[in-house]
FIGUTOR-207137 format. One line per 3 residues: number of its first residue (from 0); for each residue x, y, z of N, C-alpha, C, O. Coordinates in steps of 0.05 Angstrom, whole numbers, plus 5000, padded with zeros to 4 digits. Example, Ala and Ser with C-alpha at 12.3 -4.5 7.8 and 13.67 -1.06 7.14 Angstrom:
0 = 5264,4886,5156,5246,4910,5156,5264,4934,5156,5285,4934,5169; 5257,4955,5142,5273,4979,5143,5258,5001,5157,5268,5023,5161
This chain:
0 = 8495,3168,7049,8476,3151,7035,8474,3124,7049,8494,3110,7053; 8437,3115,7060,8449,3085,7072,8453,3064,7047,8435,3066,7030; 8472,3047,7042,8476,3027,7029,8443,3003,7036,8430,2997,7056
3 = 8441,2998,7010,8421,2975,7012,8441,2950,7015,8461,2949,7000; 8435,2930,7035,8455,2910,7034,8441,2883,7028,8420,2877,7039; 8455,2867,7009,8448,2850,6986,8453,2818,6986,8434,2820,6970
6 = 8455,2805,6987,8468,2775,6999,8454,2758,6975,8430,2758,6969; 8488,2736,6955,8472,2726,6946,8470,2694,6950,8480,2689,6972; 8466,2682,6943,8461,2654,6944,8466,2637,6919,8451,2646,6901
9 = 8486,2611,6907,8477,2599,6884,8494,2580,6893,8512,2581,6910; 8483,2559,6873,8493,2526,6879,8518,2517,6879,8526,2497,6891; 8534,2536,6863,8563,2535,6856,8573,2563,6855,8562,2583,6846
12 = 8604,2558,6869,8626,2578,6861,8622,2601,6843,8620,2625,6849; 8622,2586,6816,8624,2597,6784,8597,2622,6784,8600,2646,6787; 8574,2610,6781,8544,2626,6788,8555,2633,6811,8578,2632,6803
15 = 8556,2640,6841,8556,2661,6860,8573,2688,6853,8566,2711,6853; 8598,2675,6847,8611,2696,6829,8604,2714,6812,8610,2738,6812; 8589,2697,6796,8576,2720,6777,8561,2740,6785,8564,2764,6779
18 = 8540,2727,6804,8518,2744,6816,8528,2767,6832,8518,2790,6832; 8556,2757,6851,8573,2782,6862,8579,2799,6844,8575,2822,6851; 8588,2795,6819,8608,2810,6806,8574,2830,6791,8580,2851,6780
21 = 8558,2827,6790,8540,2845,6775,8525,2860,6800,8506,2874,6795; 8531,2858,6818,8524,2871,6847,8546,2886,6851,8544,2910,6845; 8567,2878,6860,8586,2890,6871,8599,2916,6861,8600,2918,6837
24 = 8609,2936,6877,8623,2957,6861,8606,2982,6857,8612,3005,6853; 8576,2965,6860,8552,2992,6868,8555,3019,6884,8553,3014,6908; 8559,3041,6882,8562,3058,6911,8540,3052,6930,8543,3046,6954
27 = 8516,3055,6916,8488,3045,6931,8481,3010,6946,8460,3001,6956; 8499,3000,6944,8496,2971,6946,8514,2966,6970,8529,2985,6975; 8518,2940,6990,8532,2932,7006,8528,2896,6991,8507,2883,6989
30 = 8556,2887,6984,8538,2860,6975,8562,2841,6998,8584,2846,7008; 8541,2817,7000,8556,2793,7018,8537,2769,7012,8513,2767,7007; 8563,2746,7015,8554,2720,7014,8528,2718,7032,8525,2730,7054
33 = 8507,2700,7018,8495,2695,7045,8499,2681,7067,8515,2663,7061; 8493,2680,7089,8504,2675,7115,8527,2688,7126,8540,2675,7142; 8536,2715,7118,8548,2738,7125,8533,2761,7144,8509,2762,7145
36 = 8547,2774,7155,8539,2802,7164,8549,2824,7147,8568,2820,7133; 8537,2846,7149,8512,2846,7156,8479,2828,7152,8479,2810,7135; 8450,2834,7167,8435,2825,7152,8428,2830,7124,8438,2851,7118
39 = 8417,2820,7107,8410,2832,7073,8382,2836,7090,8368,2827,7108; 8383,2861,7065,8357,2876,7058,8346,2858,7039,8321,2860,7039; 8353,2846,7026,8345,2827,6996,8364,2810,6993,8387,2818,6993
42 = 8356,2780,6990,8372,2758,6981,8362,2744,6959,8341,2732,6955; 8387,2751,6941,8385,2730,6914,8395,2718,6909,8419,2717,6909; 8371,2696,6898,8380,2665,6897,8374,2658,6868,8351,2658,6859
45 = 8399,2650,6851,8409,2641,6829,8407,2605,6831,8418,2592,6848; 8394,2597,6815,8393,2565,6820,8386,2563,6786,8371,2578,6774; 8400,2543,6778,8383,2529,6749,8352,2527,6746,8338,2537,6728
48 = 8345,2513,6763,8316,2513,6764,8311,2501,6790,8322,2481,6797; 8285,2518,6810,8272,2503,6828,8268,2476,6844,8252,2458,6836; 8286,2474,6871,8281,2447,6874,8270,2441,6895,8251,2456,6902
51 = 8274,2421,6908,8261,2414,6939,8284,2438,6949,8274,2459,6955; 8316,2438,6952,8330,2441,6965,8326,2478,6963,8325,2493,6983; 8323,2485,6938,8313,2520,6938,8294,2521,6956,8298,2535,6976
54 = 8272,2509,6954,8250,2518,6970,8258,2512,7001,8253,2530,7017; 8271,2485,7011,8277,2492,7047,8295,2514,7045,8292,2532,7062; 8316,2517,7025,8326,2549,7036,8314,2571,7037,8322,2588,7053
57 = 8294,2573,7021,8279,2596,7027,8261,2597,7047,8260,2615,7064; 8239,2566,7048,8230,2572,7076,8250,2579,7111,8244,2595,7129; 8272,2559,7108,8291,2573,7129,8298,2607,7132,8305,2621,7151
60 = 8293,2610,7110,8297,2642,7108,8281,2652,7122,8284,2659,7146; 8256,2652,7106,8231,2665,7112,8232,2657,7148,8217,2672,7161; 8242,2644,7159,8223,2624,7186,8258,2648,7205,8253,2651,7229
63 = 8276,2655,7199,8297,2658,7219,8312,2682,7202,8334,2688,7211; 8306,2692,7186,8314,2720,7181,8295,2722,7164,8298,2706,7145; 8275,2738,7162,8258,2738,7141,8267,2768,7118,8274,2790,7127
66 = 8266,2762,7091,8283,2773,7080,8261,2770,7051,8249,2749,7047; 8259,2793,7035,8254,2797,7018,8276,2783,6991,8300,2789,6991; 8265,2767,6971,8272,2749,6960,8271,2757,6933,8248,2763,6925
69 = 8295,2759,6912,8287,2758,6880,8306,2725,6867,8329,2719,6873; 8296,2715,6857,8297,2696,6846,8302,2692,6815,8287,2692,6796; 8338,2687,6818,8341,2687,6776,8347,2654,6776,8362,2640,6789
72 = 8330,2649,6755,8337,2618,6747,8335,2617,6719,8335,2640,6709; 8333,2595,6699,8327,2584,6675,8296,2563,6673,8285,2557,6652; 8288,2555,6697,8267,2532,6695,8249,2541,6720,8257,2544,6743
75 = 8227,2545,6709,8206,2551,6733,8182,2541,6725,8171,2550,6705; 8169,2520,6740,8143,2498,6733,8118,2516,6755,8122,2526,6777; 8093,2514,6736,8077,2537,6747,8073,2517,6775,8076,2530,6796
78 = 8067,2492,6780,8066,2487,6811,8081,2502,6829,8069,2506,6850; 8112,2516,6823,8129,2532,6835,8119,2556,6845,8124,2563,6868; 8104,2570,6830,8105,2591,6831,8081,2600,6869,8091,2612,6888
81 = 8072,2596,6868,8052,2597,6891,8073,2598,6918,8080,2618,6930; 8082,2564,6924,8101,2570,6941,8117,2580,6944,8129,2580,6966; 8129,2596,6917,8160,2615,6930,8145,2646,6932,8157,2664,6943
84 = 8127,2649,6925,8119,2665,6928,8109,2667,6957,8111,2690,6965; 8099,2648,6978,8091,2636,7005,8120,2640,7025,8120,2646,7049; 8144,2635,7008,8163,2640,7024,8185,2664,7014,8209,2658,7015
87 = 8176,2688,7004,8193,2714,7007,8195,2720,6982,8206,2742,6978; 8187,2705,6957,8205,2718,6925,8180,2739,6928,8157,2738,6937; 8194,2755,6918,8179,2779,6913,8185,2784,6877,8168,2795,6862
90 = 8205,2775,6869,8216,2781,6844,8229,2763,6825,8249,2753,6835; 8225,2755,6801,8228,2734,6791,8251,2745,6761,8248,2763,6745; 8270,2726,6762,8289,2744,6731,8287,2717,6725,8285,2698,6741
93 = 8287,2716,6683,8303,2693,6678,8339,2693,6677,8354,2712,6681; 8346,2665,6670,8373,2676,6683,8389,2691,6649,8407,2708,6647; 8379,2682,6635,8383,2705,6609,8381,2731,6605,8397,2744,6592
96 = 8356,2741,6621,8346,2766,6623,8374,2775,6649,8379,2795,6636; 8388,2776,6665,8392,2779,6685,8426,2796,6685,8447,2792,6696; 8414,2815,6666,8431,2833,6664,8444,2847,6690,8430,2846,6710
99 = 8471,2861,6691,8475,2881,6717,8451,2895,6719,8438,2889,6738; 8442,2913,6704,8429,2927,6712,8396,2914,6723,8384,2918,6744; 8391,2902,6703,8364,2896,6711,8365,2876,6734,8343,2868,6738
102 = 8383,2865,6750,8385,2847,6768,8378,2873,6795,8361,2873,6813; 8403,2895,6788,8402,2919,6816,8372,2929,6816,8364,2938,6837; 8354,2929,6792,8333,2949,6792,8310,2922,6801,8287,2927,6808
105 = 8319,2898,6801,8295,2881,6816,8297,2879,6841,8279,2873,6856; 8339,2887,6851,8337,2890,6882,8324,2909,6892,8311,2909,6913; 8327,2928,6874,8323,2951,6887,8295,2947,6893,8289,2948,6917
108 = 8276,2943,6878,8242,2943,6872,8229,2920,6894,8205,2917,6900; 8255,2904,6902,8245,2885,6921,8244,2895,6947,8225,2892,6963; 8271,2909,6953,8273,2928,6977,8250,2956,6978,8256,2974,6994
111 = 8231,2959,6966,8212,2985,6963,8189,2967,6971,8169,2979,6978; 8190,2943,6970,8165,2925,6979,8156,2924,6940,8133,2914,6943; 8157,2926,6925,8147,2922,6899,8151,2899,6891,8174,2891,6897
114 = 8137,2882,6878,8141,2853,6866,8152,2859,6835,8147,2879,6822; 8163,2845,6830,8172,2843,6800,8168,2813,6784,8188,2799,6781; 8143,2803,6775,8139,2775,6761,8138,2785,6729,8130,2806,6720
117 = 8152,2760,6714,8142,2762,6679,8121,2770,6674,8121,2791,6687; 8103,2770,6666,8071,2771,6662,8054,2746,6661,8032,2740,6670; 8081,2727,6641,8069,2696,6641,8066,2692,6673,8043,2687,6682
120 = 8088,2692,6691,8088,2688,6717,8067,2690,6733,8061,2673,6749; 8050,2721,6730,8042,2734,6744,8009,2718,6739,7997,2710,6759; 8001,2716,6718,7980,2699,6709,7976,2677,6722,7954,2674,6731
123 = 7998,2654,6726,7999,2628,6730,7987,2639,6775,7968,2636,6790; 8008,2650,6775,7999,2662,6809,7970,2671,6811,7958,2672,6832; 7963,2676,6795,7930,2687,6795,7917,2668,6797,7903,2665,6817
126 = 7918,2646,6774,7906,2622,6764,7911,2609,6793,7890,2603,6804; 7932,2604,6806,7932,2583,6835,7917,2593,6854,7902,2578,6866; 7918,2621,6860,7905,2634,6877,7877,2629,6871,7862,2620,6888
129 = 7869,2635,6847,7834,2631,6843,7828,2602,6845,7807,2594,6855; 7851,2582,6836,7842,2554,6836,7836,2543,6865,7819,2526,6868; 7852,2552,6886,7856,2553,6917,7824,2549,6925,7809,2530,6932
132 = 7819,2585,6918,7799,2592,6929,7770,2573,6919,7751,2566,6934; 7773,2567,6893,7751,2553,6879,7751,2526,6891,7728,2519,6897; 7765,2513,6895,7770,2484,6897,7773,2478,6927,7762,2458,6936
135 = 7788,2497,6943,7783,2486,6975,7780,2512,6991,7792,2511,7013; 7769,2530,6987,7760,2557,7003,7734,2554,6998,7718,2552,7017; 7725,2554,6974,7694,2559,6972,7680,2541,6981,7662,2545,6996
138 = 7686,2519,6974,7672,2486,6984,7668,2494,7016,7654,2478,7027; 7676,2512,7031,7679,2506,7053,7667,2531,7073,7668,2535,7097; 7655,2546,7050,7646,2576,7056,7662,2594,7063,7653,2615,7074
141 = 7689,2590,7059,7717,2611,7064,7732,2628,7041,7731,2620,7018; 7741,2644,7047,7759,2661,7029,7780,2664,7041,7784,2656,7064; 7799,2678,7022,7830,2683,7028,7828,2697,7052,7840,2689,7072
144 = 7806,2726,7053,7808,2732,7080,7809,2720,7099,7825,2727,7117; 7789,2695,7102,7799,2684,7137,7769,2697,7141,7762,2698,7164; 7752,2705,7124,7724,2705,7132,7700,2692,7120,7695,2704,7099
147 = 7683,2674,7126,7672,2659,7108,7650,2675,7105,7642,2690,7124; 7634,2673,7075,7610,2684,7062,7597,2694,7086,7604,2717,7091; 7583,2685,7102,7558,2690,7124,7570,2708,7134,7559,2730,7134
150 = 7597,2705,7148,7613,2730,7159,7612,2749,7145,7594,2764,7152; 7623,2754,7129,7625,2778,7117,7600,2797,7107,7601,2822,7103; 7575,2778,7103,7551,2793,7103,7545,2800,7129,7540,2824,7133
153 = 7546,2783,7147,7535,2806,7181,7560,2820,7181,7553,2843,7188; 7582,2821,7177,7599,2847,7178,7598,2873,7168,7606,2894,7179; 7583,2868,7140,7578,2892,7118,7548,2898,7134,7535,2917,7125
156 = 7539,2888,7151,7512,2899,7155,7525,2912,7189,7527,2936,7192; 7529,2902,7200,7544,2912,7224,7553,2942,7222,7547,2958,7240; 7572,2950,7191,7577,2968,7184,7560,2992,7180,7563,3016,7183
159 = 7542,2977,7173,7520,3007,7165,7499,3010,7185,7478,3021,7179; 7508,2999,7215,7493,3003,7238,7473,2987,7248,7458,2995,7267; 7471,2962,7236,7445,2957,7239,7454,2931,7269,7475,2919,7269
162 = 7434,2927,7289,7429,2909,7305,7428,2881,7293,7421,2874,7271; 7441,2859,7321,7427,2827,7312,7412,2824,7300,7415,2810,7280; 7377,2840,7311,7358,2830,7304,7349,2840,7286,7333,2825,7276
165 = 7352,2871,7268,7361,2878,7237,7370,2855,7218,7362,2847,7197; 7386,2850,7231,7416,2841,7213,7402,2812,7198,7400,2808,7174; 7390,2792,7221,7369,2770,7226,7352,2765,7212,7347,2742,7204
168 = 7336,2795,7204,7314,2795,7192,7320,2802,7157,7307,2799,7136; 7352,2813,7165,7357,2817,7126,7369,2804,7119,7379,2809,7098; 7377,2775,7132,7390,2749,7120,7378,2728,7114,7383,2712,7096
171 = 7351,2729,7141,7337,2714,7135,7339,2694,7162,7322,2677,7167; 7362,2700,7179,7366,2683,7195,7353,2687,7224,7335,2703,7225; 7360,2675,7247,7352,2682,7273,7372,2702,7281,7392,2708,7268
174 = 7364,2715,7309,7390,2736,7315,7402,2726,7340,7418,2740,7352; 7393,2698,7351,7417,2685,7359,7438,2672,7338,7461,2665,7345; 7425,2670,7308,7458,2656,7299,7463,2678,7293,7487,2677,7298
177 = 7460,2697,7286,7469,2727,7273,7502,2736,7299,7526,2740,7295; 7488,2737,7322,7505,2730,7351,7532,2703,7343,7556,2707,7341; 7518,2680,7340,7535,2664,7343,7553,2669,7326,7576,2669,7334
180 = 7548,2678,7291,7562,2687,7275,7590,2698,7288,7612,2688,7287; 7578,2727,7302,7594,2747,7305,7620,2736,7325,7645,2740,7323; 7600,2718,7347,7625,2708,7369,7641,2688,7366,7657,2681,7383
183 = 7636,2673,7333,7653,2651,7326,7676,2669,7315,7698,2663,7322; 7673,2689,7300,7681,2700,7282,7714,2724,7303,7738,2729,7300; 7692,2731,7321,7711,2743,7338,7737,2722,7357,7759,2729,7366
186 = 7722,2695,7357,7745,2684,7376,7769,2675,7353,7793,2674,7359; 7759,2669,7329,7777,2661,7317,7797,2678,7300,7817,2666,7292; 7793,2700,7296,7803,2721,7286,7816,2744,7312,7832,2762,7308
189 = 7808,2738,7332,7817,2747,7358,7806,2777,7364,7818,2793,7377; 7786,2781,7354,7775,2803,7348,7768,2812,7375,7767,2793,7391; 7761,2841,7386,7754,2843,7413,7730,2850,7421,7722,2844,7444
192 = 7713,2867,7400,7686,2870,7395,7675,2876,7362,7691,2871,7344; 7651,2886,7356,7634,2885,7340,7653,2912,7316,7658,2907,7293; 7657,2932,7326,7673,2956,7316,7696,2939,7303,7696,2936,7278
195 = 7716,2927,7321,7744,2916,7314,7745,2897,7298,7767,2892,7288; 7719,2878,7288,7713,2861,7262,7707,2886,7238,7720,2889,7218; 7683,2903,7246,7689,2919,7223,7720,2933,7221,7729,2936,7198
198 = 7734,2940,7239,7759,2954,7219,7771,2940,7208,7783,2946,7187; 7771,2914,7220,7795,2889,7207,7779,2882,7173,7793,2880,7152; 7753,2878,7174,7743,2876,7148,7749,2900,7137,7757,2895,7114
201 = 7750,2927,7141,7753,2953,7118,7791,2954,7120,7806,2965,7103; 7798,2944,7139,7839,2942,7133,7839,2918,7103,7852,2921,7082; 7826,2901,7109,7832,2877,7084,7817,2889,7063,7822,2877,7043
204 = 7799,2910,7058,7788,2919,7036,7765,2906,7031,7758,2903,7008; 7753,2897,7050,7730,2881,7051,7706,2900,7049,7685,2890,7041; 7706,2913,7052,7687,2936,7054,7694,2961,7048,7678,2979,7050
């Protein structure tokens, strides 16, 4: 059986302990302090509540072992939630909720690539993400994709075969910007031709 190996992290002695002792003893599990060997498959980080100093540890994480992240605390402010989510939590316990078992079944769910948020959680992450997009993506003709409005209409038309000067005439535009579109679009996305913007738009579900 390979062992999932586990590493945890908390501010004090007393909490790390604990977090070992509801890990440890697993047959399925390998657990270690963090900054141990082996690497963790998943590192959990026990803190009271969210601070500057949680978040550089997690970005150091993310930036020099990047590591899938569950997160048990008591205080979580919806400003929080966006950025730990930016740097690896995949999974969120309160620290009440954070039974043996349900702690192993959020490692586990973190190591399958699955997220695990409250529901309240999961809402507030929606709400930032749409506020993002509303407030400084759209103002600016961009989306999360990394493709702005105009793009993505000559892309969806690209798709269904049609030429510049098609494309031009069903936007409304000229089919030199229809062109310019395409070659802004390709240098900045690193795209290599006209095909390889459409697959990258139908990989993100753009189409």
């Amino acid at each position: 059986m390979n062992r999932l190996v586990v590493a945890a992290h908390a501010e004090d002695p007393i909490t790390l302990g604990g977090v070992l002792g509801c890990l440890d003893g697993r047959p399925d599990l390998t657990v270690v302090r963090h900054g141990q060997r082996p690497r963790p498959d998943v590192l959990v980080v026990c803190v009271p509540a969210v601070s500057g100093r949680t978040l550089a540890l997690l970005r150091r994480v993310a930036e020099t072992e990047p590591t899938r992240v569950v997160l048990v605390t008591s205080q979580l402010r919806d400003v929080d939630v966006l950025p730990l989510v930016e740097r690896g939590v995949v999974g969120v316990l309160p620290i009440a909720a954070a039974t043996p078992e349900r702690l192993a079944r959020a490692v586990f769910a973190a190591a399958a690539g699955q997220g695990q948020l409250p529901p309240t959680l999961l809402g507030q992450l929606l709400g930032q993400i749409a506020q993002v997009q509303r407030d400084v993506l759209r103002p600016r003709g961009l989306v999360a994709s990394g493709m702005a409005d105009r793009e993505l209409d000559v892309v969806r038309l690209l798709a269904e075969g049609l030429d510049s000067g098609q494309i031009g005439r069903r936007l409304g535009i000229s089919e030199r910007a229809v062109k310019n579109v395409i070659e802004m679009l390709q240098r900045r996305l690193g795209l290599r031709n006209r095909p390889h913007a459409v697959a990258a738009a139908m990989r993100s579900g753009l189409l």
